[in-house]
C-alpha positions as CSV (number, residue, x, y, z in Angstrom):
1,X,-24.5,-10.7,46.3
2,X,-26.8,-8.2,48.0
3,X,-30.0,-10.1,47.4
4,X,-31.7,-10.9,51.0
5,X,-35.1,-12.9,50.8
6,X,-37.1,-12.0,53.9
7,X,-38.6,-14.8,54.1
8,X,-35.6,-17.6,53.2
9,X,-32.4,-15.2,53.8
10,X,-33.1,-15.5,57.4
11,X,-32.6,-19.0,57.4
12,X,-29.6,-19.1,55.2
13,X,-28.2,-16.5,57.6
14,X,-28.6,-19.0,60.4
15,X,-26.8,-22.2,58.4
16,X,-24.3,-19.8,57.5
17,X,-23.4,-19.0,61.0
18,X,-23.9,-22.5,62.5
19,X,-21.1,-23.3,59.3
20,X,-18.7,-20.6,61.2
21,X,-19.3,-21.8,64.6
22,X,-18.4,-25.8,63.7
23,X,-15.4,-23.9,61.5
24,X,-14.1,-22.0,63.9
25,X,-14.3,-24.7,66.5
26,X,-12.1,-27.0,64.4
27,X,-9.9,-24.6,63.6
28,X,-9.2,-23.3,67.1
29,X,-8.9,-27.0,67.9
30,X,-6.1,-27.6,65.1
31,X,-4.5,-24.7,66.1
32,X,-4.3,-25.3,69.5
33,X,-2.9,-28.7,68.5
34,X,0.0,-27.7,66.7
35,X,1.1,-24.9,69.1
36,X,0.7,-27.9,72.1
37,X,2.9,-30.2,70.2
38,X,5.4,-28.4,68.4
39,X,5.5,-24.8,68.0
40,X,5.9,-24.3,71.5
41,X,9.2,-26.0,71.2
42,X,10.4,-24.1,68.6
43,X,8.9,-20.7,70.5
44,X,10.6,-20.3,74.2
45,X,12.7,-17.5,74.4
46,X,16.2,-19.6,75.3
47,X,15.6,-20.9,71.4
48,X,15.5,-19.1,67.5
49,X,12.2,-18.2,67.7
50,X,10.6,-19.4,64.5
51,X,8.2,-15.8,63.5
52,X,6.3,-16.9,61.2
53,X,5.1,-20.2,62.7
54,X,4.2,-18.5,66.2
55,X,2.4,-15.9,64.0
56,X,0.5,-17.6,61.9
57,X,-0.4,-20.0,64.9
58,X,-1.6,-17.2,67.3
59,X,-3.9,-15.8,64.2
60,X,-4.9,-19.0,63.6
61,X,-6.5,-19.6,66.9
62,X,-7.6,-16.1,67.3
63,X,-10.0,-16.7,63.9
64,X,-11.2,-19.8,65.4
65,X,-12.1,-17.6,68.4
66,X,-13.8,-14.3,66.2
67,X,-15.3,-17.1,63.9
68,X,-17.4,-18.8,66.8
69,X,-18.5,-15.5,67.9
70,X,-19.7,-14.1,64.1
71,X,-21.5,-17.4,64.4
72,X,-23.4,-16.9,67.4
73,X,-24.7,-12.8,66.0
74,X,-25.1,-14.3,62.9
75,X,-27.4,-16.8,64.6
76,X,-29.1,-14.0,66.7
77,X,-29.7,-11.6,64.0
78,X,-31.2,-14.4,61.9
79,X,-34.2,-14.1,65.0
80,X,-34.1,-10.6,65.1
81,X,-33.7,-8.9,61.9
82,X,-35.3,-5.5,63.3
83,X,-32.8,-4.9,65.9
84,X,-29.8,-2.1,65.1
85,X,-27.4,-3.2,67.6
86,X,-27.1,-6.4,66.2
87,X,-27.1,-5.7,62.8
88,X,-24.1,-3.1,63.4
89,X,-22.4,-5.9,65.8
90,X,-22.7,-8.2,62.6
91,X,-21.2,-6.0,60.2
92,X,-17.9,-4.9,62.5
93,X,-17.5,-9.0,63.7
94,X,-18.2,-10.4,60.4
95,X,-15.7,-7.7,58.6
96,X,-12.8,-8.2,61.8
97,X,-13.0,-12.0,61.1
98,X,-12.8,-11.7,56.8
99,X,-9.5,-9.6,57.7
100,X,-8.7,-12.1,60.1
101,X,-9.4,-15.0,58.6
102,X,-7.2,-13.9,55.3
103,X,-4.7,-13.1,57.5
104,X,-4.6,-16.2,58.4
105,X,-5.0,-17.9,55.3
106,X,-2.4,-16.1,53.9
107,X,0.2,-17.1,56.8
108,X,-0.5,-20.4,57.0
109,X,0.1,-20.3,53.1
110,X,3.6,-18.7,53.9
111,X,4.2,-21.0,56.8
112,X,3.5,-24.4,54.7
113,X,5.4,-22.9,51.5
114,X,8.7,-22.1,54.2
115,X,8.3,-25.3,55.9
116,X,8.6,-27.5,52.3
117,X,11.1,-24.7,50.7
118,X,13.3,-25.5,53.9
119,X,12.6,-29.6,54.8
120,X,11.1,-28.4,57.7
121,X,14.6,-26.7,58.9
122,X,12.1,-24.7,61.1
123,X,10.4,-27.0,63.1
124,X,14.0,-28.2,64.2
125,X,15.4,-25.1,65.9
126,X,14.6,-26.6,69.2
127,X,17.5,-29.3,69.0
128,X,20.7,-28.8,70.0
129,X,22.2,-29.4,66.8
130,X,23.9,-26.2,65.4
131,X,23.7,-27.5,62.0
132,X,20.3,-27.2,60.0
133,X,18.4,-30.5,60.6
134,X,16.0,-32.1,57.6
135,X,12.5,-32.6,59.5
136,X,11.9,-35.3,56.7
137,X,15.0,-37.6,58.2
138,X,16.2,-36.5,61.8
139,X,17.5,-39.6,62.3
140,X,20.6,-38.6,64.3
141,X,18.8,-35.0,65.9
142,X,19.6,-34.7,69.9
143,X,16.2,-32.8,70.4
144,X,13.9,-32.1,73.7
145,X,11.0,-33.4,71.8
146,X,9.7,-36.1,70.0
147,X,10.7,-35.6,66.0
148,X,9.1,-38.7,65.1
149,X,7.1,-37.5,61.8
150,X,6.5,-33.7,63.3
151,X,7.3,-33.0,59.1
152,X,4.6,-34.7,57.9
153,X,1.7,-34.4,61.0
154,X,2.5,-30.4,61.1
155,X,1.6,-29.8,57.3
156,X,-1.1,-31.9,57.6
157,X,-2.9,-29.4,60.5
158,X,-1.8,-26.8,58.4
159,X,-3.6,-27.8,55.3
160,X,-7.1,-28.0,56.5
161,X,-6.5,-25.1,58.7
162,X,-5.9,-23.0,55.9
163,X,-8.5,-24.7,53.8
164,X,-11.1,-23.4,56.5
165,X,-9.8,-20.0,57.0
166,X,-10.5,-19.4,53.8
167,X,-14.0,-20.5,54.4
168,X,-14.2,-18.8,57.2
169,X,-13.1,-15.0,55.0
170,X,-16.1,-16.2,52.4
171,X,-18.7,-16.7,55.5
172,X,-17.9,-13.7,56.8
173,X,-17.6,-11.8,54.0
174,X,-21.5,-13.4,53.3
175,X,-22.7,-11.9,56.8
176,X,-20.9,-8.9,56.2
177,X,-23.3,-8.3,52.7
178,X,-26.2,-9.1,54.4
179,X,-25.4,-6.5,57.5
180,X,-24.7,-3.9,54.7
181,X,-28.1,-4.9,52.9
182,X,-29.8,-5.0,56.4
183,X,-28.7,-1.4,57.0
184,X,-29.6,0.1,53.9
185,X,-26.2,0.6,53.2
186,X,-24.0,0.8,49.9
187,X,-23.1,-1.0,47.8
188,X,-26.1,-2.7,49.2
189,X,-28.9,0.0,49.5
190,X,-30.8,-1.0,46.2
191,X,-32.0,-4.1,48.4
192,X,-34.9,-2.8,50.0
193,X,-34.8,-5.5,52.4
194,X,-34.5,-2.8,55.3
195,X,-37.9,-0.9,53.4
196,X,-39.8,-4.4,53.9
197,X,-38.6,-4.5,57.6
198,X,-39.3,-1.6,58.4
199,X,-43.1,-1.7,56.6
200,X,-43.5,-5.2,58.7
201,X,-42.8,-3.5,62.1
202,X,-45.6,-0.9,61.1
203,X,-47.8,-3.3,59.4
204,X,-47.1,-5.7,62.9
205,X,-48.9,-3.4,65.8
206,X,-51.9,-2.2,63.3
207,X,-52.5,-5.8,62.7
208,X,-52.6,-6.6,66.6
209,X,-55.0,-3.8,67.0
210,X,-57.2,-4.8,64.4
211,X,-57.9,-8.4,66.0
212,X,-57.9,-7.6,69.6
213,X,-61.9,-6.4,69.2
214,X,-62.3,-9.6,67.8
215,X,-60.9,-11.5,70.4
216,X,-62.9,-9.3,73.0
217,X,-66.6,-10.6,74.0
218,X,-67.8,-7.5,74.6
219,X,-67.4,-6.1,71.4
């Protein structure tokens, strides 16, 4: 897990964070989609406000958001291996977003195992029905919003979105290991990756000065 090729690490490092960009994009996408079209029914204050979909939604998006921006230092450190600041800012983003991102996972889990323990009871609090409605059949449901198959479209946006969270945590738990190994730091420091860095910026100037006499016609 700590192993970081200097040569082809860099480029997996780069694949990896285009992977969380395009992740997080769809997944702040979904996300957004499902709070647009129904949780925001189910959320105003004059209504049972449903906690753990508004939850689950709100960390949902706020992955896809951390998830883009691992992806970009991930990209940037990939270019620039030498440079502290970015090897620190990929080692706090990339360990935020696994937290995040398991967060998530794990409420969207809760959310879709509520949603089909209850027949989608939840996503109907924003009718005016004071009986529990069935989301599978609200044939009869007086309700502010179209409930035409809001059972079946909400689970599946939650599906996927959990799906990628997921692979969001194991991305970021990836750039996380390779900031450690970057740093020198346990339980990567048996690595040496940050010795053969380090010897390249010496070995980088000493070679510069060795050609410019060669490049200069007086010499």
């Amino acid at each position: 897990m700590c192993m970081f090729d200097k040569d082809k690490g860099p480029r997996r490092l780069m694949k990896k964070g285009l992977t969380l960009i395009l992740v997080g994009h769809i997944n702040f996408i979904l996300g957004a989609i499902v709070h647009g079209n129904v949780l925001r029914h189910i959320s105003k204050p004059s209504q049972h406000i449903s906690t753990e979909y508004t939850v689950a939604n709100i960390i949902s998006v706020t992955s896809g958001l951390l998830s883009i921006a691992s992806g970009i230092i991930a990209i940037v450190v990939s270019r620039n291996l030498h440079a502290l600041k970015l090897q620190i800012g990929l080692i706090i983003t990339s360990f935020l977003n696994a937290l995040l991102s398991a967060a998530c996972c794990t409420g969207l889990l809760l959310a879709i195992s509520l949603t089909v323990a209850n027949n989608g009871e939840g996503l109907m609090l924003g009718c005016n029905d004071t009986v529990p409605i069935n989301a599978r059949s609200p044939v009869s449901a007086r309700c502010p919003f179209d409930t035409t198959r809001i059972y079946d479209t909400t689970l599946a946006i939650w599906v996927p979105c959990a799906i990628m969270a997921a692979v969001e945590a194991g991305l970021s738990v990836w750039c996380f290991i390779v900031g450690l190994a970057l740093r020198g730091l346990a339980p990567c420091g048996n690595s040496y990756i940050k010795e053969q860095l380090e010897e390249a910026a010496e070995d980088a100037p000493h070679s510069r000065r060795l050609i410019r006499p060669r490049l200069n016609p007086d010499a």
